[in-house]
N, C-alpha and C positions, 0 to 999 in steps of 0.2 A: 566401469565405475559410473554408478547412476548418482547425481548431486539430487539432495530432497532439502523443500524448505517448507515445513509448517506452522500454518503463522493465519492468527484474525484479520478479518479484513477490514479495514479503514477508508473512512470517505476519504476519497481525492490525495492520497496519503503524499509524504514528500519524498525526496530524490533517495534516499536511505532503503528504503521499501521497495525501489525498481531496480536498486543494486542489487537486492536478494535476489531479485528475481530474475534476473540476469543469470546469478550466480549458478542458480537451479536448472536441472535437467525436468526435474518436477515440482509444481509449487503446488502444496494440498492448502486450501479454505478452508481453517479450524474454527467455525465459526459454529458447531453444536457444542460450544464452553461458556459461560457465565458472561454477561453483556454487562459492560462495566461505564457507568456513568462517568461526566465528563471528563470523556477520554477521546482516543483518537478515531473510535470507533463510528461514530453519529457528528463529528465535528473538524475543520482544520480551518489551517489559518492564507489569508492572503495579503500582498502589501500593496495600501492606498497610500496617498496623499498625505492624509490625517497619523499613518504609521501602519503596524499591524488590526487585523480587522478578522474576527471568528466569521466562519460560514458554518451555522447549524443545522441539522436534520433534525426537526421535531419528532422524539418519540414519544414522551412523556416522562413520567417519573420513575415508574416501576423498575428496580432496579434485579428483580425476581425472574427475568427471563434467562434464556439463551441469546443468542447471539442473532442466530436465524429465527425464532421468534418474536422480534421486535419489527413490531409494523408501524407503518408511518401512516397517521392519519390521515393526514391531507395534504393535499400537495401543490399549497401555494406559495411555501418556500420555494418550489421550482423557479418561478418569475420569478423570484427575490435575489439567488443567487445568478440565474444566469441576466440580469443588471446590475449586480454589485462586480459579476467579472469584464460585463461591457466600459463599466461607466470605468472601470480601475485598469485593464487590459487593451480595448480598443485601440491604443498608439502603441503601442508594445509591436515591433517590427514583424513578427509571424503569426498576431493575433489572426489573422483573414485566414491565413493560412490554415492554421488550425483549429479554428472557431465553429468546426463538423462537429468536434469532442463535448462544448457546450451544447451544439443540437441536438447531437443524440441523447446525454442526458438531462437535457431540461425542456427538449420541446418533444422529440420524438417518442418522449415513455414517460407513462404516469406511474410513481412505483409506489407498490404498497409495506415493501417488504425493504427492509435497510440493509437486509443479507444480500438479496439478487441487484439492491441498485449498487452497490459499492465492490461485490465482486463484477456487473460487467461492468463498470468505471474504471476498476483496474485492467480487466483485460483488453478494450477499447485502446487505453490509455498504452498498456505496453506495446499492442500491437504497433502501435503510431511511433514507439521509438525503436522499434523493429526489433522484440524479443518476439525469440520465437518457442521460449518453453511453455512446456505442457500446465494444463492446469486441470485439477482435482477438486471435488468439498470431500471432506471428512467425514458426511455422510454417508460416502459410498460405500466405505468400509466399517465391520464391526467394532463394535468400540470395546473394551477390555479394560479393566481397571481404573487406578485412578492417576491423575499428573503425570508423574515422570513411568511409573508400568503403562499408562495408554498412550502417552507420547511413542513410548519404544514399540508398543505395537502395532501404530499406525504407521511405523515406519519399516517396521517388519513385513507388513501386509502390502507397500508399497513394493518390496525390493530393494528397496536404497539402501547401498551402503558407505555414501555419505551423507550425514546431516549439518547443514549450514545452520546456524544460530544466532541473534541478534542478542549482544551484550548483556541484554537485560533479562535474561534466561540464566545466567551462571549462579542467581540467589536458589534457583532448584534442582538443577540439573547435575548430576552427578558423570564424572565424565566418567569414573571406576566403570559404569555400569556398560556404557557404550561399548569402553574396549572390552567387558565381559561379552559382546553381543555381539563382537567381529562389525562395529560399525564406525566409522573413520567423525571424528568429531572436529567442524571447523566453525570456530568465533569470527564470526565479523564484524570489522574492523569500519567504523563512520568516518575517523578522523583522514585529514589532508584535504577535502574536496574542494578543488578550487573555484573562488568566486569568480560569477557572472555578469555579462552586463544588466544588473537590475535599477528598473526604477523605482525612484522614492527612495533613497538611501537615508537610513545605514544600512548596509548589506545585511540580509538576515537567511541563515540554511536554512532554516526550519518552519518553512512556508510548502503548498501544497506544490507537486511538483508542477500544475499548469503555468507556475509562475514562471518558472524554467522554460517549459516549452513554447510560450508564447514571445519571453524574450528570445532564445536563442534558434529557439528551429530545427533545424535538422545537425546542429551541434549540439543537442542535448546532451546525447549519448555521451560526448566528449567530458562533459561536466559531471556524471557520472562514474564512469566506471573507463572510461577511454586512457583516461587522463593516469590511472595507475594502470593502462598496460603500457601506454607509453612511457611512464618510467621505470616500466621491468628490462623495457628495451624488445 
């Protein structure tokens, strides 16, 4: 049983988006689909002092590209957010620890391209919480049809004969068609995740997952996905 999860990629994304990928045997980057303005794709959130706080990627306006064709013009947001996570992170108990993850993406690479900096941000990011699935773009393979026919064919071309899916897929997804395709259809599931020692309260989930791994460290994982296999038993 091979697990597949295809899915765009998002800046610095939160704890929700490393469970998938967790979940996955293979995680393909669907990011030659339609770039969708303020969304999670060029932007996330982190918790200050003042409450929550947006971290932008300048692209511009153009809402007419792809995904992987959105390029980031200049890269003085760099400095801007890797000081908005020192000034808001630096006492945060595993920031030192972890604060390689801001180097490599704010001092060590100038990106031009919002596709390659947020897939290796994800892949960086998972390594450090010790996934070890594979990871794909959906370039590599041919594309076929449109929505829900090139979904199934990308996942035909993978081999995977299950697909994991994030809730907000069931407005198009037709499950008839899966089980016409001998392919095993599983929804995943965001609720129960237990809160962490966060600062700045009120506790908020839906912050970028650095916020996690800076407070907690090498119990990330816990906070994630641990936490429901320890109550499968």
């Amino acid at each position: 049983m091979t697990r597949l999860v295809i899915l765009q990629s998002s800046y610095i994304p939160w704890k929700g988006y490393f469970d998938l990928i967790h979940d996955a045997d293979l995680f393909v980057f669907y990011d030659d689909v339609q770039f969708t303005k303020n969304d999670w794709r060029n932007r996330n959130r982190i918790k200050t002092s003042q409450g929550l706080s947006w971290l932008s990627v300048p692209v511009g306006s153009n809402i007419n590209r792809k995904i992987f064709e959105v390029e980031i013009a200049s890269n003085s947001w760099q400095a801007k957010h890797r000081a908005s996570m020192k000034q808001n992170y630096s006492r945060s108990p595993f920031y030192d620890q972890y604060s390689y993850i801001l180097d490599d993406l704010y001092e060590l690479n100038r990106w031009t391209s919002l596709s390659e900096l947020n897939q290796h941000a994800i892949i960086v990011i998972a390594r450090a919480l010790g996934i070890g699935t594979a990871f794909l773009d959906s370039r590599q393979f041919k594309s076929e049809g449109a929505r829900l026919d090139r979904l199934l064919s990308l996942i035909a071309q993978t081999g995977a004969n299950e697909y994991i899916s994030g809730p907000s897929a069931k407005s198009y997804i037709d499950e008839d068609r899966f089980w016409q395709e001998g392919i095993k259809l599983t929804w995943k599931d965001y609720q129960g995740y237990p809160e962490y020692p966060q600062r700045f309260p009120p506790f908020e989930h839906a912050v970028s997952i650095l916020d996690l791994i800076f407070n907690v460290g090498p119990d990330a994982p816990y906070y994630i996905w641990g936490w429901r296999e320890k109550a499968m038993g």
